[in-house]
C-alpha positions in Angstrom: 57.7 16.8 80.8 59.5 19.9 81.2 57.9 23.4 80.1 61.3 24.6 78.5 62.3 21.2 76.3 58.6 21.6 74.9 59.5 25.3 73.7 62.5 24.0 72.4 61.1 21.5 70.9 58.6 23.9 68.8 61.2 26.2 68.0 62.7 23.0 66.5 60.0 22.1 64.8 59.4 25.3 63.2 62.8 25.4 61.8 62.1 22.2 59.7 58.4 22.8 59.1 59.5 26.6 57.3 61.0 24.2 54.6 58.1 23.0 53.3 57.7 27.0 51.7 60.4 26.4 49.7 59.6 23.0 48.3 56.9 24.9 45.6 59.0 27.1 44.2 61.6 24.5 44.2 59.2 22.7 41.6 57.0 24.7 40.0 56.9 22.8 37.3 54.8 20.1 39.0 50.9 20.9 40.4 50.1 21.0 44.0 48.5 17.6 43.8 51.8 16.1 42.9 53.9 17.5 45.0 51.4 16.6 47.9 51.1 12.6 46.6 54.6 12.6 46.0 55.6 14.3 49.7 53.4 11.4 51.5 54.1 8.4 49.5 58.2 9.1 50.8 57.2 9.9 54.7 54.5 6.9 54.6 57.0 4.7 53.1 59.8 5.8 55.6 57.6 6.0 58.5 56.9 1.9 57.6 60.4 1.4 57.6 60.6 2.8 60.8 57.9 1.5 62.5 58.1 -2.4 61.1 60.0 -3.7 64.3 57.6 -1.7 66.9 54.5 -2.6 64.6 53.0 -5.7 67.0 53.3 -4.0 70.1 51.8 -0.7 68.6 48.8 -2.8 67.3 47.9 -4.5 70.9 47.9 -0.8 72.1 45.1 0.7 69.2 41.7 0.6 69.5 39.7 1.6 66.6 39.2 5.0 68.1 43.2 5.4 67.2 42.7 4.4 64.3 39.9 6.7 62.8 41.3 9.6 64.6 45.1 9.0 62.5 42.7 8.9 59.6 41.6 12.5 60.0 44.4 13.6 61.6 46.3 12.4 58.7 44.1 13.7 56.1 43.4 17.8 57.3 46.7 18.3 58.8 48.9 16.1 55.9 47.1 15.8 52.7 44.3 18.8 52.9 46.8 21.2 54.3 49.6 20.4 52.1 47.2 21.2 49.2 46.1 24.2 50.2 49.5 25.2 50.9 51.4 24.7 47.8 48.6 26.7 45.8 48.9 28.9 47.9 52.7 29.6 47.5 52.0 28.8 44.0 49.4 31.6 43.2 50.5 34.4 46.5 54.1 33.8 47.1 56.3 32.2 49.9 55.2 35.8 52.0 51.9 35.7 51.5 51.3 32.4 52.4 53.5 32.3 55.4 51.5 35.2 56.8 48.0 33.6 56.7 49.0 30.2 58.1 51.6 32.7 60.7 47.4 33.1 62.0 47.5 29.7 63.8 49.3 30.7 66.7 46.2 33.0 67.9 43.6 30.3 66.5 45.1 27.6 68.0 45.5 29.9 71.9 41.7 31.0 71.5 40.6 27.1 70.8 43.1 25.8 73.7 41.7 28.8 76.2 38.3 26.8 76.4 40.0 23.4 77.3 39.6 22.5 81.3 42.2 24.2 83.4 43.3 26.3 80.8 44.8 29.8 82.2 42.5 32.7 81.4 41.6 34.2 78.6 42.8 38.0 80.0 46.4 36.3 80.7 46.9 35.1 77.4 45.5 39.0 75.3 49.3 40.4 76.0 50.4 37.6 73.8 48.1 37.5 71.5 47.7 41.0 70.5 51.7 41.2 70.0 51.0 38.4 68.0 48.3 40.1 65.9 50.5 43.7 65.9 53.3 41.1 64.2 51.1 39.8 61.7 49.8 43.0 60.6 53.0 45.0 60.3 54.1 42.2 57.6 51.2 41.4 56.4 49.7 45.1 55.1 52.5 45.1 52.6 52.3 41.7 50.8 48.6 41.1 50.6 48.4 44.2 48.4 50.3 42.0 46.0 48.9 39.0 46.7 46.3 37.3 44.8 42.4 36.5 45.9 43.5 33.2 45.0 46.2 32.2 47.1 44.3 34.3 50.3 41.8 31.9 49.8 44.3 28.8 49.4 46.1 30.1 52.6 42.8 30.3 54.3 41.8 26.6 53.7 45.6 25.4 55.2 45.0 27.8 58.1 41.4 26.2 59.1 42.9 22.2 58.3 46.3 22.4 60.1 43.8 24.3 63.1 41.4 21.1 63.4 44.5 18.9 63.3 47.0 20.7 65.6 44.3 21.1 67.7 43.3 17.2 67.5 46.8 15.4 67.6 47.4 17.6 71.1 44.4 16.4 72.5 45.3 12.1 71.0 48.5 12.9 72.8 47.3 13.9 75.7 45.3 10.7 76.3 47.5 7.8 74.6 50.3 7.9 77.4 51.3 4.6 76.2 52.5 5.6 73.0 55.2 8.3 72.6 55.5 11.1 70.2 58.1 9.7 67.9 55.5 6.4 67.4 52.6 8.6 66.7 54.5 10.2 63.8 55.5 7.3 62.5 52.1 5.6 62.5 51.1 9.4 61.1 52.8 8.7 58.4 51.9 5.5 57.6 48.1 6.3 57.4 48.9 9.5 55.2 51.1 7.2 52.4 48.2 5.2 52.8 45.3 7.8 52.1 48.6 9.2 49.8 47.9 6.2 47.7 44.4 7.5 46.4 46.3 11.0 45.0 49.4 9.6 43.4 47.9 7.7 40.4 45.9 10.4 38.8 48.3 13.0 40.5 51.5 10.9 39.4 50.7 9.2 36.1 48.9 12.6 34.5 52.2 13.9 34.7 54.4 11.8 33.1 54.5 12.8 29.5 55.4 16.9 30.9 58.8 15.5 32.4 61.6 13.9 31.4 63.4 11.7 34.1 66.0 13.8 34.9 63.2 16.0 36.1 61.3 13.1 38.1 64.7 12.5 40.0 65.4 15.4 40.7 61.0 16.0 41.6 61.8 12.8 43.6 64.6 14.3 45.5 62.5 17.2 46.4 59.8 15.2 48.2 62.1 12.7 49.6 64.0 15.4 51.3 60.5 17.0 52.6 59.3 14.1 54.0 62.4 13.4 55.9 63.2 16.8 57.5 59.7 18.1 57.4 57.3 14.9 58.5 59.8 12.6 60.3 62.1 15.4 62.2 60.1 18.5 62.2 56.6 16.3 63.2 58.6 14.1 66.0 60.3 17.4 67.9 56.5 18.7 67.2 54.6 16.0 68.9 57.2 16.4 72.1 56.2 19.8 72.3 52.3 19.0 71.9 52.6 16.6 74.8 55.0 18.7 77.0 53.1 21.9 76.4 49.6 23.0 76.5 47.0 23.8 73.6 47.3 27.3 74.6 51.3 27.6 74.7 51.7 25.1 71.7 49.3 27.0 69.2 52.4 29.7 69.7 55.0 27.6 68.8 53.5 27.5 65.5 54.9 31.1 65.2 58.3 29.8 64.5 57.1 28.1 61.2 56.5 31.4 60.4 59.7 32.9 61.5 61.8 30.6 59.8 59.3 30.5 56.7 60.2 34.8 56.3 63.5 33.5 56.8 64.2 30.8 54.1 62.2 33.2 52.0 64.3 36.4 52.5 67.0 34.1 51.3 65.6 32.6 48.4 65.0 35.9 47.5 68.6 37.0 48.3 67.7 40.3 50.4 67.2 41.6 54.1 63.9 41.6 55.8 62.8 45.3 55.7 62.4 47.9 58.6 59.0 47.2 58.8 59.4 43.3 58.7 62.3 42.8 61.5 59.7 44.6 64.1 57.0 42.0 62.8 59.1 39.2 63.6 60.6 41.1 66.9 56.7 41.4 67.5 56.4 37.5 67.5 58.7 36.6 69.6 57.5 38.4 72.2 54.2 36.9 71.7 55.6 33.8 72.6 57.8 35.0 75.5 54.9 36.7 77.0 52.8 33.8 76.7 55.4 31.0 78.0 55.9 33.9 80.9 51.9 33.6 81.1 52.0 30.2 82.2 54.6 29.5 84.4 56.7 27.5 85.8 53.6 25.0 86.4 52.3 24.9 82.9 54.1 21.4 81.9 51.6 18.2 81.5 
């Protein structure tokens, strides 16, 4: 695969993936563990839909292996993370949050600079330290406002989505026979599946709070998550996992971020500060620096 559609790709994928900030305050009325069952009912329901007429030749090509690895996949990088993330937004704000998890990128590089043939570790610093500079010129501000609470949240969505992002590159990498758009799909269904086990305690508990004006519109809300979010944002991110690797694709994640700040200084109706347009100047160049580390022969 080529080098540049993969960093397109992520750049994609971060545009739709900064979204899923907005969907918290966009229902604040409803806990974190609704919003979570309700977002993976909708993709595991959709992702059936899509995947019905490729379902027999997808089952000749899964071994159980597959299918315990979609389970945990499914569960840290959907279910866990989704959690953690809508407390978080929930008790720091759309910033705050979006900083912490904007820590992936250098996780992610550090975890994929030990894989075999991975460039080394002295190539990829540049990158990583503009990374860090970006982090901290946005970060210093907010987490003076943000609560212990929703650092802590942030924290547990930043060490799930790590053990997933980190574990889908590597399924991808050895199931050549299945491409990226199929293993989102079949993502999906096994997190409407393990969705199944949040949305009657998380669902039914909630019913005499809201009228049904307010489920629609709750409804809504999800569906449209689960669409842009988990079926776009997760196909154009699974293209870049295979195309791409570990150590290039953990910066991709810096566009969530980007795009996150973004949809945030508009829900907020204002400009990004001084101090916040060098932060996000400060991640791109992580990236470029990084892509420029690898070179022309880093596609898989």
């Amino acid at each position: 695969m080529n080098i540049s559609l993969g960093i397109i790709a992520g750049v994609i994928a971060g545009a739709f993936w900064g979204l899923v900030f907005l969907a918290p305050e966009l229902t604040r009325g409803f806990t974190p563990i609704q919003l979570s069952a309700g977002r993976y009912l909708a993709y595991g329901l959709i992702a059936a839909l899509l995947v019905s007429r490729s379902w027999r030749r997808l089952l000749a090509k899964l071994a159980w292996r597959e299918w315990k690895a979609l389970a945990w996949l499914s569960f840290a990088g959907n279910i866990v993370y989704y959690f953690f993330l809508a407390k978080a937004v929930q008790a720091g704000g759309i910033a705050m949050a979006s900083i912490v998890i904007g820590l992936l990128p250098v996780v992610i590089t550090l975890a994929g600079s030990r894989d075999a043939g991975a460039i080394p570790l002295r190539r990829l610093l540049p990158s990583i330290m503009l990374s860090t500079a970006g982090l901290f010129c946005i970060s210093w501000q907010h987490l003076q406002t943000g609560s212990l609470a929703g650092l802590l949240y942030a924290s547990g969505a930043l060490a799930s989505w790590t053990a997933y992002a980190v574990g889908n590159s590597r399924c991808l990498a050895r199931l050549k026979s299945i491409t990226p758009h199929e293993w989102s799909m079949l993502t999906g269904l096994v997190t409407g599946a393990e969705a199944l086990l949040l949305a009657v305690p998380a669902l039914v508990s909630g019913a005499p709070q809201h009228s049904a004006p307010e489920w629609l519109y709750f409804a809504a809300v999800v569906t449209s998550v689960a669409i842009l979010c988990s079926i776009i944002g997760n196909g154009f991110w699974n293209y870049a996992s295979r195309a791409l690797p570990l150590t290039l694709t953990g910066q991709m994640i810096v566009f969530e971020t980007l795009f996150a700040a973004l949809y945030g200084f508009l829900w907020d109706a204002r400009w990004p500060t001084a101090i916040e347009a060098a932060a996000m100047a400060l991640l791109v160049s992580g990236v470029a620096t990084c892509a420029l580390a690898h070179g022309p022969k880093a596609s898989r």
